[in-house]
TIRO-939505 format. One line per field, with one value per residue: residue number from 1; residue in three letters; x, y, z of N, C-alpha, C in turn. Coordinates in steps of 0.001 Angstrom, whole numbers. Example, Ala and Ser with C-alpha at 12.3 -4.5 7.8 and 13.67 -1.06 7.14 Angstrom:
BEGIN
lokol = 1|2
bator = ALA|SER
nc1 = 13190|12850
nc2 = -5690|-2250
nc3 = 7800|7080
cac1 = 12300|13670
cac2 = -4500|-1060
cac3 = 7800|7140
cc1 = 13200|12900
cc2 = -3300|30
cc3 = 7800|7870
END
This chain:
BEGIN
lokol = 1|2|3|4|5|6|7|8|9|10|11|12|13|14|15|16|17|18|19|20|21|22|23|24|25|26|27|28|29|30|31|32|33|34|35|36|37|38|39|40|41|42|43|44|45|46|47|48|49|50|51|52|53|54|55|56|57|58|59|60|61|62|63|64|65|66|67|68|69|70|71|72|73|74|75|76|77|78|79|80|81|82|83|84|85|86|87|88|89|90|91|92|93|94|95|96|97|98|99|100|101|102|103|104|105
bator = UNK|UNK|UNK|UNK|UNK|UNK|UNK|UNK|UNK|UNK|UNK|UNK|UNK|UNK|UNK|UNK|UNK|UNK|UNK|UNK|UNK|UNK|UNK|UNK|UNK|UNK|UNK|UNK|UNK|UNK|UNK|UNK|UNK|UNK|UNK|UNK|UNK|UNK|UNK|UNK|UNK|UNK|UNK|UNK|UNK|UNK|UNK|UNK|UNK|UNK|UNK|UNK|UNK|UNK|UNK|UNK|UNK|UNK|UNK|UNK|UNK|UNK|UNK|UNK|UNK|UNK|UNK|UNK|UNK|UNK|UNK|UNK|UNK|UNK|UNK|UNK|UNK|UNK|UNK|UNK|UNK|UNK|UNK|UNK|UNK|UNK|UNK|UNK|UNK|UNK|UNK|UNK|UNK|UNK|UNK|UNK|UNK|UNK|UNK|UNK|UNK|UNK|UNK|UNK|UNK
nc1 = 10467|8681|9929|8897|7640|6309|4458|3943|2352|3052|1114|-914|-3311|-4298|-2200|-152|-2144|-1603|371|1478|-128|1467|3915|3119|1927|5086|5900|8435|8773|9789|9660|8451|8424|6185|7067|9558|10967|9917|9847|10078|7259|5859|6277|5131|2702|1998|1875|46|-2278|-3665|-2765|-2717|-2547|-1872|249|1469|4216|4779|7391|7510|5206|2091|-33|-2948|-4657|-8449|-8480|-6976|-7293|-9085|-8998|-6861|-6416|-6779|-5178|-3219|-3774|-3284|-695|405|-88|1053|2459|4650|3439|3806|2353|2853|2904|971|-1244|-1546|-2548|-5000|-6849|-7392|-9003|-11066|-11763|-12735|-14442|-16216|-17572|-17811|-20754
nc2 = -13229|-10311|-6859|-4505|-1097|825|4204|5665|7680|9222|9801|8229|5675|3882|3459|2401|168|-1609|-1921|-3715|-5847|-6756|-7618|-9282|-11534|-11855|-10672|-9014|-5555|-2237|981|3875|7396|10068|12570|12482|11655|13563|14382|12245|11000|13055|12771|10649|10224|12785|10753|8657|10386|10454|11293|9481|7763|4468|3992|1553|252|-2084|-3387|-1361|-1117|672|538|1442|2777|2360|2785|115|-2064|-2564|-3029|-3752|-6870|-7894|-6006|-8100|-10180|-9389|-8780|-11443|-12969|-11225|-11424|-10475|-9068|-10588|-8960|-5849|-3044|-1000|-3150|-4297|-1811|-1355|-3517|-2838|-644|-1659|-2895|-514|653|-1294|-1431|554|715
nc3 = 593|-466|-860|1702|2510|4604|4908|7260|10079|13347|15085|14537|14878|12872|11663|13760|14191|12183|11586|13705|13467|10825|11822|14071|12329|10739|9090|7679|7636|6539|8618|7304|8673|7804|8549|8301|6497|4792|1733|237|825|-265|-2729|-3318|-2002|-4300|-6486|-6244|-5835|-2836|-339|2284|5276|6804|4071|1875|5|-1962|-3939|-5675|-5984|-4873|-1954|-787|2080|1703|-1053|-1811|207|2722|5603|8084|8024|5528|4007|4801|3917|842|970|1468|-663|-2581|-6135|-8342|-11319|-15073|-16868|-18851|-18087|-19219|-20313|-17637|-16539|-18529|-17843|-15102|-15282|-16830|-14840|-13012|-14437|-14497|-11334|-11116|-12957
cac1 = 9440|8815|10485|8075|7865|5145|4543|2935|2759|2960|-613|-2093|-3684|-4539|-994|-88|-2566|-1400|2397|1309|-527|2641|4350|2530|2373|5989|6081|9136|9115|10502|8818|8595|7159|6184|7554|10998|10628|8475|10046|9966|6336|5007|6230|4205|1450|1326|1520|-1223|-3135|-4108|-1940|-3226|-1530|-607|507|2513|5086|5464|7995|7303|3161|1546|-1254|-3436|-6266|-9787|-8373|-6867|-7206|-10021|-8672|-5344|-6977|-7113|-3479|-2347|-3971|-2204|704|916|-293|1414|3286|5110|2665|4382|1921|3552|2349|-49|-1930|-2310|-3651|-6099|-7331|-7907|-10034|-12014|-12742|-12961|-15644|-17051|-17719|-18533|-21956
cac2 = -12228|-8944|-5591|-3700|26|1508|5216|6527|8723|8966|9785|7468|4561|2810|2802|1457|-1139|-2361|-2480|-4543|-6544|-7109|-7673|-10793|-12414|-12160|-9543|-7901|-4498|-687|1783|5304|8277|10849|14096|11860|11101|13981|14704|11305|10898|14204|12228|9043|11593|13350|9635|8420|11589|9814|11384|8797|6641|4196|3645|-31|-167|-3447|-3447|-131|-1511|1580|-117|2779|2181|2331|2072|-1478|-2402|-2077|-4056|-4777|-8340|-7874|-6147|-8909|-11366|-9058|-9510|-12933|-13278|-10449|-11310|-9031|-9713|-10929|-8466|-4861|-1856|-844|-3998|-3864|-569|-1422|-4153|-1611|521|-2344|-3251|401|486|-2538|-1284|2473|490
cac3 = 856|-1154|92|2215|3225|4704|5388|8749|10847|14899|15978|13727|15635|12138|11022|15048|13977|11095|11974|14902|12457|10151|12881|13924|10847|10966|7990|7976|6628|6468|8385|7242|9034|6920|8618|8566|4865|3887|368|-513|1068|-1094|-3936|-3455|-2444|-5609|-7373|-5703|-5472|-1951|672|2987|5503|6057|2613|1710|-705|-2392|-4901|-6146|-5863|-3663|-1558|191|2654|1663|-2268|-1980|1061|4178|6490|8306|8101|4478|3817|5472|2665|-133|1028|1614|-2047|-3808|-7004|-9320|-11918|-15941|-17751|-19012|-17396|-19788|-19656|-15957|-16311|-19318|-16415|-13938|-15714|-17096|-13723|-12505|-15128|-13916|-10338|-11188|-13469
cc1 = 9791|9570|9305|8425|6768|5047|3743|3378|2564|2043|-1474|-2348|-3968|-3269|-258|-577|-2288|32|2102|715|715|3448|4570|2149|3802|6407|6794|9084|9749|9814|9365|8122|7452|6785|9085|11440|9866|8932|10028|8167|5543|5441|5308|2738|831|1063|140|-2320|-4155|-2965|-2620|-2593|-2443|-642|1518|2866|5489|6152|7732|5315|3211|-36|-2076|-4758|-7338|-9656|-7995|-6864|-8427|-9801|-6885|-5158|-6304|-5701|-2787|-2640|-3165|-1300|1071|735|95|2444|3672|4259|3886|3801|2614|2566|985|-1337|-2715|-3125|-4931|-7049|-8391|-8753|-10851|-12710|-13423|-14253|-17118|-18004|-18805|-20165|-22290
cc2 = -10955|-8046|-4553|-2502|404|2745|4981|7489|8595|8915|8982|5637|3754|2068|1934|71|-2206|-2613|-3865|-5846|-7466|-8074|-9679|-11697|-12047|-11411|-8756|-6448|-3134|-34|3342|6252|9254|12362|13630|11957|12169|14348|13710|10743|11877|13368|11318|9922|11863|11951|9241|9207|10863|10177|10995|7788|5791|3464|2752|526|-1948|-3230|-2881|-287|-699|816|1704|2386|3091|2788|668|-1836|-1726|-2655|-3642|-6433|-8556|-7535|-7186|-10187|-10798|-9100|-10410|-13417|-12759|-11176|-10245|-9623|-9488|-10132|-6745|-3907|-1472|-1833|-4286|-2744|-1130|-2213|-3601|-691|138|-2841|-1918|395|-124|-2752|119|1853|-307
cc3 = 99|49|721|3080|3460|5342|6438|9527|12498|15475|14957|14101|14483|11898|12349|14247|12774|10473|12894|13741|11241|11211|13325|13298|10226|9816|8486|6710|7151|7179|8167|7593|8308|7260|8650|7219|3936|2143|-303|-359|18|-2249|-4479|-3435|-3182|-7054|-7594|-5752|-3833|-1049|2090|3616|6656|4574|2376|487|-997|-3896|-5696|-6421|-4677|-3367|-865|359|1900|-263|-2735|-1349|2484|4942|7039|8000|6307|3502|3878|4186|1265|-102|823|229|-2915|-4532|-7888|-10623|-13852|-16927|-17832|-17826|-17921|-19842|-18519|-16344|-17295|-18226|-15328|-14052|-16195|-15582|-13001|-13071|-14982|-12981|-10067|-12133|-12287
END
């Protein structure tokens, strides 16, 4: 299984729900709350420009709800399917912006 971290924070009933969620599909991962973590959280933050939680870490892959993910249901299928994918960086991105493209017509 990949390495998983996921930020949250304490009053946040999504990120509750979607530990609980991990959880029970037997997904072990990290958790991080962000006033625990916050200098490493403002980092991902300013990556993302999405200081939004909770935010997954897969193997340096930032997931963040309602950009890759609407669901706990749905996290729960990226996970179980993530690979580290064999194409460079740049690639991926060219990808991503052909589909961004794709979506935004």
């Amino acid at each position: 299984m990949e390495k998983i971290e996921i930020y949250t924070n304490k009053n946040c009933p999504y990120c509750k729900r979607i530990k609980e969620e991990l959880t029970k599909n037997n997904i072990n991962f990290n958790n991080k709350d962000t006033t625990e973590y916050r200098g490493e959280w403002e980092e991902i933050a300013g990556l993302t420009k999405m200081p939004t939680v909770p935010t997954v870490n897969i193997n340096s892959e930032y997931l963040v709800p309602g950009r890759d993910f609407g669901s706990p249901e749905n996290l729960i299928n990226i996970i179980k399917s993530f690979k580290n994918s064999k194409y460079d960086y740049t690639r991926q991105t060219l990808e991503r912006v052909k589909t961004l493209n794709y979506n935004m017509g």
